[in-house]
C-alpha positions as CSV (number, residue, x, y, z in Angstrom):
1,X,18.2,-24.7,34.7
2,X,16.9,-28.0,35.0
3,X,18.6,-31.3,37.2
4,X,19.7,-34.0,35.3
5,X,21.2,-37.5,36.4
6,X,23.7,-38.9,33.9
7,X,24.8,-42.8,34.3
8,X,27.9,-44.0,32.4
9,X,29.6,-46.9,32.3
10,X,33.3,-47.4,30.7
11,X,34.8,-50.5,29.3
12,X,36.9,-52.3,32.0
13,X,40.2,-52.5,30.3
14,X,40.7,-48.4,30.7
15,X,43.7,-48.1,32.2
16,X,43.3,-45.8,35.5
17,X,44.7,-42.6,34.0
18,X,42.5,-42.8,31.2
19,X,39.5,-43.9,33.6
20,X,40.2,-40.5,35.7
21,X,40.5,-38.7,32.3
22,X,37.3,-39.8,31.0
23,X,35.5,-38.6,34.0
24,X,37.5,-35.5,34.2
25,X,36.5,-34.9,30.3
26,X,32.6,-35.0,30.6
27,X,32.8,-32.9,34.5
28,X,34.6,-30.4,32.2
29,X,32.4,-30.4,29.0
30,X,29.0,-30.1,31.6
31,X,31.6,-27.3,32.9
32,X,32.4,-25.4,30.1
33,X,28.5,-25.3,28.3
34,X,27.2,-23.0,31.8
35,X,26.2,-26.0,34.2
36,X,26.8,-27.2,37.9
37,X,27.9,-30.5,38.6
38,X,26.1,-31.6,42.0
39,X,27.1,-34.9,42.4
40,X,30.1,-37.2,41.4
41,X,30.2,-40.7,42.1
42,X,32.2,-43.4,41.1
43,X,30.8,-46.9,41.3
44,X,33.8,-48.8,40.6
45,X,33.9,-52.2,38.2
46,X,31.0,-54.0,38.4
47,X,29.1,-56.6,36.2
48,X,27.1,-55.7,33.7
49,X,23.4,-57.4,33.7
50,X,23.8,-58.5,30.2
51,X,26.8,-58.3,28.0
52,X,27.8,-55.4,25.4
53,X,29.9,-56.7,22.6
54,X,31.3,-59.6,24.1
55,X,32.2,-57.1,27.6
56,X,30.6,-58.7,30.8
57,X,32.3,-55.8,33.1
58,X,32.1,-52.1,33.2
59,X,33.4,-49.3,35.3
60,X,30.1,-47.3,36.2
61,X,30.1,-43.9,36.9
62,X,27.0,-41.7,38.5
63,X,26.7,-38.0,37.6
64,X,23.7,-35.3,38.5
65,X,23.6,-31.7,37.8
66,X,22.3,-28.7,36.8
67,X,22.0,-27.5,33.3
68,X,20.3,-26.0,30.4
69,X,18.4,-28.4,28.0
70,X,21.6,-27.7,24.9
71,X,24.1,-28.1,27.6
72,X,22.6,-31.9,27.7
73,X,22.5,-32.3,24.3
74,X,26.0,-31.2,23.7
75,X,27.3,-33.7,26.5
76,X,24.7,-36.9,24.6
77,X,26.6,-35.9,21.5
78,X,29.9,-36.3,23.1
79,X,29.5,-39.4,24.9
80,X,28.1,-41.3,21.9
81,X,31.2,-40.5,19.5
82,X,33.6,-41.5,22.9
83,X,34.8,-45.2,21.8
84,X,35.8,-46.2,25.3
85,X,31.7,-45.4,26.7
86,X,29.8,-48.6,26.4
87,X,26.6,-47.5,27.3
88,X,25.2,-44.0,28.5
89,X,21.8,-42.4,29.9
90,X,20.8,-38.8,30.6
91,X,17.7,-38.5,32.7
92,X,16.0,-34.9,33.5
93,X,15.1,-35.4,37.2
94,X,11.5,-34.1,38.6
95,X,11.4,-30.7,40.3
């Protein structure tokens, strides 16, 4: 299994249940496909450095953990057809 670090950020007018949801959904989907979540952190709203669509503000969320190579392709997948995502990045972290 290799350690990945997967940054998120979520268009700012989510309401709070849906916010929790989201981040509930893609723990559960890294989950499900046989990997560890290590790390969860939530950033909070912040602004973006450049704007997305006409959206200057983002709710960014931090994520790192342990998976197979498919099990991060499955979650890339996922997070591209999610409409509230605005922007996403999977990094495979060094040994």
């Amino acid at each position: 299994m290799r350690n990945y670090e997967l940054m998120y950020i979520i268009k700012p007018d989510v309401e709070e249940e849906k916010l929790n949801a989201l981040v509930e959904k893609f723990k559960g989907l890294v989950e499900e496909n046989g990997a560890e979540v290590t790390k969860l952190d939530k950033w909070g709203k912040r602004r973006l450095a450049y704007e997305v669509n006409h959206i200057k503000d983002g709710f960014y969320v931090l994520m790192q953990f342990k998976a197979e190579p498919a099990a991060a392709a499955e979650l890339d997948r996922v997070m591209k057809i999610t409409d509230d995502i605005l922007r996403h990045m999977i990094v495979r972290e060094d040994e």
